[in-house]
VEXNURO-801375 format. One line per 3 residues: number of its first residue (from 1); their letters; for each residue x, y, z of N, C-alpha, C. Coordinates in nm, 3 decimals. Example, Ala and Ser with C-alpha at 12.3 -4.5 7.8 and 13.67 -1.06 7.14 Angstrom:
# VEXNURO-801375
1> as> 1.319:-0.569:0.780:1.230:-0.450:0.780:1.320:-0.330:0.780; 1.285:-0.225:0.708:1.367:-0.106:0.714:1.290:0.003:0.787 $
//
This chain:
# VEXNURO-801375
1> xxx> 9.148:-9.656:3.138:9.187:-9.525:3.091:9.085:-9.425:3.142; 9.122:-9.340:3.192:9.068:-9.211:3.255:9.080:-9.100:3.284; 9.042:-9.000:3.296:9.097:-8.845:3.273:9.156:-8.858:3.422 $
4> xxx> 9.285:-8.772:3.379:9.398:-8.740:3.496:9.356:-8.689:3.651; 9.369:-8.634:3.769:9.363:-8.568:3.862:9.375:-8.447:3.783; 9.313:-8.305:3.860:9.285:-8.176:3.795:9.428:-8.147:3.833 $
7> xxx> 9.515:-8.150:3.907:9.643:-8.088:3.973:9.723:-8.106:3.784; 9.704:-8.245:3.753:9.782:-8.311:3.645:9.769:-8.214:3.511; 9.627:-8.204:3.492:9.527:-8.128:3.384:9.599:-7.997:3.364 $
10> xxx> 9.597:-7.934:3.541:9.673:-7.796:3.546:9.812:-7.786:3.523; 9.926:-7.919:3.540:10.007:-7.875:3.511:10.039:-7.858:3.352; 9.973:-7.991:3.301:10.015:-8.002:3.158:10.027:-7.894:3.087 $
13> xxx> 9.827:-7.840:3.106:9.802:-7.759:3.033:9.875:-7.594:3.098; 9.987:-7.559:3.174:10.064:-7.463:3.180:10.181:-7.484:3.088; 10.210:-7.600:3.072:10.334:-7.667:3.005:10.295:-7.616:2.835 $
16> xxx> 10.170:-7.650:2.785:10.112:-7.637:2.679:10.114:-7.463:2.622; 10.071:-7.375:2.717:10.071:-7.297:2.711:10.237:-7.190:2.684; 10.328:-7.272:2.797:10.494:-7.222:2.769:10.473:-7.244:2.654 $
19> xxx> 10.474:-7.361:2.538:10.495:-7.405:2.385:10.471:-7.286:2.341; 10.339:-7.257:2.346:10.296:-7.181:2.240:10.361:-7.017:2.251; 10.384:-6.973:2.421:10.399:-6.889:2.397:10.526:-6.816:2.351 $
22> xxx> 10.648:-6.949:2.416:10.754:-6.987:2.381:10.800:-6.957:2.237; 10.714:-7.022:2.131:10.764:-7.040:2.014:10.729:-6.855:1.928; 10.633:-6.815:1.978:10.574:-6.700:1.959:10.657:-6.591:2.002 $
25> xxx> 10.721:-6.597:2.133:10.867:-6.498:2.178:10.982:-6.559:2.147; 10.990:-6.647:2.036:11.100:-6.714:1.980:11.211:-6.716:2.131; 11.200:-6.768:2.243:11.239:-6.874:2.329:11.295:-6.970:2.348 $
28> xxx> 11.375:-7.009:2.228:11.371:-7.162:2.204:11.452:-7.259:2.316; 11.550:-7.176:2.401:11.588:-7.222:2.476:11.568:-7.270:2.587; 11.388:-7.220:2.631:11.330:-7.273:2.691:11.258:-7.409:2.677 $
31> xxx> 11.263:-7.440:2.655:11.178:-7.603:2.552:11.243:-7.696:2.636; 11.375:-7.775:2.622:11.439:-7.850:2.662:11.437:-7.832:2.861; 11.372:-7.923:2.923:11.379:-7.860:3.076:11.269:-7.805:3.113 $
34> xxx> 11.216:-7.738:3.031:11.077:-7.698:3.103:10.940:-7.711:3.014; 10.956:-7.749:2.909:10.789:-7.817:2.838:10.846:-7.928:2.797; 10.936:-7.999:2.729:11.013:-8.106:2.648:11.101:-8.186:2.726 $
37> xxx> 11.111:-8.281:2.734:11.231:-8.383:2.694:11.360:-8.344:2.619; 11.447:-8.411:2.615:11.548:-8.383:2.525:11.544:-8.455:2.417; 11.430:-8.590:2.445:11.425:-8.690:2.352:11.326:-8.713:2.259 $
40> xxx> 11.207:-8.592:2.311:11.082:-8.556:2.247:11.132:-8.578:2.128; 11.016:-8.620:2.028:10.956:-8.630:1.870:10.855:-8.549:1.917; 10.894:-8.470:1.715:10.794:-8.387:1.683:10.775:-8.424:1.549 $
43> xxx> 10.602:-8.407:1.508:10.526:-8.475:1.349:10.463:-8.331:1.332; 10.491:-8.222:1.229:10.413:-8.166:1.170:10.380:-8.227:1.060; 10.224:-8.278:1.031:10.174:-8.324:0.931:10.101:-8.204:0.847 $
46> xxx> 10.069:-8.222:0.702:9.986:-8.096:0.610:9.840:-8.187:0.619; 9.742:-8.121:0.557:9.617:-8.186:0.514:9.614:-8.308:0.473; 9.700:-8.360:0.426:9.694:-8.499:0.343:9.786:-8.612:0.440 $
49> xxx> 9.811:-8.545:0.530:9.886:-8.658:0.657:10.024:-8.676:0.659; 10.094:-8.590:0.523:10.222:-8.642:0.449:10.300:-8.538:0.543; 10.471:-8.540:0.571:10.482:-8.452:0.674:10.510:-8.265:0.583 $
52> xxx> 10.500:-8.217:0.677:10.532:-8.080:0.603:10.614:-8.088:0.568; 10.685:-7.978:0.454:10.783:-7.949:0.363:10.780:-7.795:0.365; 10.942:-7.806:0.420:10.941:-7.626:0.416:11.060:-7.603:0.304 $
55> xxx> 11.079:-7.571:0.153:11.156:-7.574:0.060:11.303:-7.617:0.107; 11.427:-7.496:0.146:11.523:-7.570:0.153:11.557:-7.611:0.316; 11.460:-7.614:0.402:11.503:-7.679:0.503:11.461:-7.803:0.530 $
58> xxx> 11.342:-7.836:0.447:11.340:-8.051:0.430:11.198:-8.019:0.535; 11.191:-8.160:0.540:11.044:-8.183:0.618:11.060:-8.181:0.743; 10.936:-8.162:0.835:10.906:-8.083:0.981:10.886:-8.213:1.026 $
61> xxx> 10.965:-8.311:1.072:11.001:-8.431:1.176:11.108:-8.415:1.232; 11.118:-8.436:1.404:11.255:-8.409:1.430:11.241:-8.515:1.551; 11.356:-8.563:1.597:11.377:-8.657:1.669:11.415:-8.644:1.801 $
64> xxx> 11.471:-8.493:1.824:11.491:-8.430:1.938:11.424:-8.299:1.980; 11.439:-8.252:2.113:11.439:-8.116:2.113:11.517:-8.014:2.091; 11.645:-8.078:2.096:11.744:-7.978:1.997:11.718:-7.966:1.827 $
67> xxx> 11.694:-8.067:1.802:11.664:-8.076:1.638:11.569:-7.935:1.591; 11.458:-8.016:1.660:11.339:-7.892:1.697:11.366:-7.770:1.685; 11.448:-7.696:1.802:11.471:-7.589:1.817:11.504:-7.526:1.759 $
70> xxx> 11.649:-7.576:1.718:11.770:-7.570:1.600:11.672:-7.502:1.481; 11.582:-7.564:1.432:11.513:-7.510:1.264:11.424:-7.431:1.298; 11.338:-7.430:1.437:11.245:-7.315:1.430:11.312:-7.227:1.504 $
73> xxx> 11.420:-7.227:1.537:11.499:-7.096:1.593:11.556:-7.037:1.450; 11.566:-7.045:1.328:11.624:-7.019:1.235:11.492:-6.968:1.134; 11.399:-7.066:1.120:11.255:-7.056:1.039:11.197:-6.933:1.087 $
76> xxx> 11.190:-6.961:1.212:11.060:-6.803:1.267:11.151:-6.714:1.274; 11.278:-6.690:1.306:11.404:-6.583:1.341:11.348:-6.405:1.254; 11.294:-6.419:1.115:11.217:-6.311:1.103:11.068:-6.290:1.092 $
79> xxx> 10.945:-6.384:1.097:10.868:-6.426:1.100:10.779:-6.344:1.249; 10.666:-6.257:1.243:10.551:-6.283:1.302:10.474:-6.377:1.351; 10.451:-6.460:1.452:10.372:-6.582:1.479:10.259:-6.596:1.599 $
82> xxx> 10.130:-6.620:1.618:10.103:-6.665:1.700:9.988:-6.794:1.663; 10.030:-6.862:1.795:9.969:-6.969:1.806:9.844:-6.964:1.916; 9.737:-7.000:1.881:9.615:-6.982:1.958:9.592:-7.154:1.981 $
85> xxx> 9.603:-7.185:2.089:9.547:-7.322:2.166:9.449:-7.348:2.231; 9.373:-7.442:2.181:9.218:-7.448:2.277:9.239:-7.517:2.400; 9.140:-7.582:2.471:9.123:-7.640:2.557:9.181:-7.838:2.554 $
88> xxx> 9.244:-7.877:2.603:9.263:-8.020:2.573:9.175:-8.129:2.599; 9.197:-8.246:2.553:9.150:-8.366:2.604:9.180:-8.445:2.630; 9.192:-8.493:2.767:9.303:-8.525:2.859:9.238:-8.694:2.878 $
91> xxx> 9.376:-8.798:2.864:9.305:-8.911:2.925:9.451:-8.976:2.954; 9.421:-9.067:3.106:9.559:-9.080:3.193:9.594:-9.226:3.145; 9.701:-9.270:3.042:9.642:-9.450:3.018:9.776:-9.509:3.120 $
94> xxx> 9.859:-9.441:3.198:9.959:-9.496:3.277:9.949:-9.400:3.409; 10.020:-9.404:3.527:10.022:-9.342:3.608:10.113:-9.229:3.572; 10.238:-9.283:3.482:10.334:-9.171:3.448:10.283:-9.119:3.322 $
97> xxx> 10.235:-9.158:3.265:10.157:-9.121:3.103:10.029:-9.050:3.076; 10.015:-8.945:3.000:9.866:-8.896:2.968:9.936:-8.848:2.810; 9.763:-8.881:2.750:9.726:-8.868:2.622:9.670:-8.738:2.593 $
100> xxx> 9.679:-8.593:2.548:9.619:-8.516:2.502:9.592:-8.461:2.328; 9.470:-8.439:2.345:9.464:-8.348:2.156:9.412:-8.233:2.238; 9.497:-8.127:2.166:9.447:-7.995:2.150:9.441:-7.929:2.018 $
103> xxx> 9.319:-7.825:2.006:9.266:-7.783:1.912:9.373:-7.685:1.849; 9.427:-7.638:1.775:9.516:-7.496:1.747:9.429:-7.401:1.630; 9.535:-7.316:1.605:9.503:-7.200:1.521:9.642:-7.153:1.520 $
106> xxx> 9.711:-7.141:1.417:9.871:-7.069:1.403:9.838:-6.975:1.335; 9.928:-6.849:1.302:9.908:-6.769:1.240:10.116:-6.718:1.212; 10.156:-6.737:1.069:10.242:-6.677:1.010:10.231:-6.544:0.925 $
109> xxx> 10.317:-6.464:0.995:10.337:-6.327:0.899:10.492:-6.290:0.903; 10.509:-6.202:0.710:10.623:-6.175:0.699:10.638:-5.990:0.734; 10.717:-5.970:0.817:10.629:-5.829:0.893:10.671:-5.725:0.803 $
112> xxx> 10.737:-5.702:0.685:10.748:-5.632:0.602:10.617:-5.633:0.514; 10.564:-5.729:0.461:10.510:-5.716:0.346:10.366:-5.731:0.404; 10.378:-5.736:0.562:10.179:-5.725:0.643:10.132:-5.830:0.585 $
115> xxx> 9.952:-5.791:0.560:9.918:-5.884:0.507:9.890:-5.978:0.384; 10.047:-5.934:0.300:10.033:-5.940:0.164:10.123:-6.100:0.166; 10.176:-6.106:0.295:10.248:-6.267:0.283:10.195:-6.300:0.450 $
118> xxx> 10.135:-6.433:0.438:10.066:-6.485:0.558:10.053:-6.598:0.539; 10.067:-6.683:0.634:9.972:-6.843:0.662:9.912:-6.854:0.732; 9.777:-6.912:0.741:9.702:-6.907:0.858:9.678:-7.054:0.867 $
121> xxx> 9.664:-7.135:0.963:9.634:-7.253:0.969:9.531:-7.332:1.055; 9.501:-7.412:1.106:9.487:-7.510:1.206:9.431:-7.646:1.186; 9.421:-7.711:1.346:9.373:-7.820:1.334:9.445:-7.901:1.453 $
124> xxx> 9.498:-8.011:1.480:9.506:-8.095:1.648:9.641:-8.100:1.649; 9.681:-8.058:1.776:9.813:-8.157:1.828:9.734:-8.291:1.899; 9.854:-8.416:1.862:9.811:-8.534:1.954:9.958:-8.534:1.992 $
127> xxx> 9.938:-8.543:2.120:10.073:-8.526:2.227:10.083:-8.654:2.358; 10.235:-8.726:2.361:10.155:-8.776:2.504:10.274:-8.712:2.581; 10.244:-8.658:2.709:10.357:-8.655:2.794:10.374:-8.721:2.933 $
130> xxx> 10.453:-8.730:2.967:10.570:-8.809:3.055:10.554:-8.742:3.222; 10.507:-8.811:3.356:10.609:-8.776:3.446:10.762:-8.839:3.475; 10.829:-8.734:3.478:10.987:-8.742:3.525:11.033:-8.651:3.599 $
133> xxx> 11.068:-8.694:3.714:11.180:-8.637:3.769:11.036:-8.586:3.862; 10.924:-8.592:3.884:10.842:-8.551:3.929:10.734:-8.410:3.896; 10.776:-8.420:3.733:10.716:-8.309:3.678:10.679:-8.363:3.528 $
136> xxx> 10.611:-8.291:3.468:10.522:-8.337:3.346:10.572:-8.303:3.255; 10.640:-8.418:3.122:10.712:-8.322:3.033:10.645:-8.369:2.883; 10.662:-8.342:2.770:10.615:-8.334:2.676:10.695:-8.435:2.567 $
139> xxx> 10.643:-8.561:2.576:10.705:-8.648:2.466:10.707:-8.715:2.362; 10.619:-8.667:2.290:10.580:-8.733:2.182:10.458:-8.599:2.117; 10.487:-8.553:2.020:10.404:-8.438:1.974:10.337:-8.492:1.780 $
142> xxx> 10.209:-8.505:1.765:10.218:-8.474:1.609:10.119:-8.388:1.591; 10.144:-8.303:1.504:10.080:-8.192:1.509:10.007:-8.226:1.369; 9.882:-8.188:1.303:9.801:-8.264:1.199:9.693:-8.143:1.138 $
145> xxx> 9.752:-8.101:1.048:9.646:-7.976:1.028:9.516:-8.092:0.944; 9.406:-7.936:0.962:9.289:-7.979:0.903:9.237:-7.844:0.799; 9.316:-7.759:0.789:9.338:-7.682:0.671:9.415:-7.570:0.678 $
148> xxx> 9.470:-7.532:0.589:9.617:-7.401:0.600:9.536:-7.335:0.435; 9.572:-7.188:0.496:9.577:-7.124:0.354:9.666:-7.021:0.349; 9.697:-6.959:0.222:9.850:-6.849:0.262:9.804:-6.742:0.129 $
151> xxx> 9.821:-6.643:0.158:9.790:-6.579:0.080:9.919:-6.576:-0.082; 9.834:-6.522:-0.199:9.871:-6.587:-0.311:10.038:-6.553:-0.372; 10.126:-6.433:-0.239:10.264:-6.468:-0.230:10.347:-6.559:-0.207 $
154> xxx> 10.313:-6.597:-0.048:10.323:-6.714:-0.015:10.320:-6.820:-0.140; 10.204:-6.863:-0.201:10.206:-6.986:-0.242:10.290:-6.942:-0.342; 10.339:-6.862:-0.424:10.412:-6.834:-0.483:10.544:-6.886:-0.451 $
157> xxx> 10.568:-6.809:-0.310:10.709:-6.854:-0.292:10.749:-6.940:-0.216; 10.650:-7.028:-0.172:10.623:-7.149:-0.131:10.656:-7.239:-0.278; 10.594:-7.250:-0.348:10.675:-7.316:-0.481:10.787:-7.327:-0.528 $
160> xxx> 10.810:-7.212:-0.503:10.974:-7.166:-0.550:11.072:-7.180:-0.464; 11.032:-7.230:-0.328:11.109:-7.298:-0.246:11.127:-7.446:-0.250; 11.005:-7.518:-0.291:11.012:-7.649:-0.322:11.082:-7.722:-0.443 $
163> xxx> 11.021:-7.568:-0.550:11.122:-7.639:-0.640:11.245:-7.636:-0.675; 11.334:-7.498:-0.628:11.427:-7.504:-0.638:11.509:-7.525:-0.471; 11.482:-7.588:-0.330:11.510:-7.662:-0.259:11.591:-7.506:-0.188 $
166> xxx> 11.538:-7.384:-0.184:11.607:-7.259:-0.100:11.481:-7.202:-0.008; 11.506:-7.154:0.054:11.401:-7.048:0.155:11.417:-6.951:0.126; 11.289:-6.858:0.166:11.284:-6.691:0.131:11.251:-6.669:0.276 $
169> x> 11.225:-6.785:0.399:11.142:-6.686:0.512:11.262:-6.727:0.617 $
//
């Protein structure tokens, strides 16, 4: 096992970069074809490893890139977002295969209410992706925070989504 050729490094990490900026210009139709698979898995995990829970849309595991899309094309649809990505750490364990963690930082806002409803988060994606077709695609994602905080609306209506199984965002 060994870190990739730099050509490899550079493509990924452009691929990495579409994600974030992708999900941030709510894009979603870009994903499938040009950072993803169609067959990509995605793991948003919370602090405790268990997967996220967003009240009435169920937990953040999806089995496709349509799945994917499908809920955060609907979730962020009024939502403020950006995602800040660090630098990766790249290691090649197949010729078609590489292993990366990258560092994040997300940031949720509800753009009416500023900074009176927010999440701020971060902590690692562990990702491996794929060459196919002669290009680098993204197949296997879990994303694993290492702490989130939301200001004291949010957790408000973060509760009140869980417990009564509806969304407010």
């Amino acid at each position: 096992m060994s870190l990739p050729p730099p050509d490899v490094i550079a493509a990924i990490t452009r691929k990495k970069a579409r994600y974030g900026r992708y999900a941030d210009t709510k894009q979603w139709h870009k994903y499938e074809g040009d950072v993803s698979l169609p067959s990509t898995r995605y793991r948003f995990l919370d602090v405790s490893g268990a997967p996220l829970r967003v009240g009435g849309f169920g937990v953040l595991v999806f089995d496709s890139t349509r799945t994917f899309t499908a809920f955060f094309t609907r979730f962020f649809a009024n939502l403020q977002t950006l995602h800040n990505i660090g630098p990766g750490d790249f290691e090649q364990v197949r010729a078609d295969e590489v292993k990366v963690v990258w560092g994040f930082e997300d940031q949720l806002l509800v753009p009416p209410l500023g900074a009176l409803a927010e999440i701020r988060g971060g902590g690692f994606y562990y990702e491996t992706w794929r060459l196919t077709g002669g290009d680098w695609f993204l197949h296997d994602l879990e994303m694993k925070r290492t702490y989130q905080k939301e200001t004291l609306l949010v957790k408000f209506a973060l509760s009140l989504q869980n417990l009564l199984g509806i969304s407010f965002f």
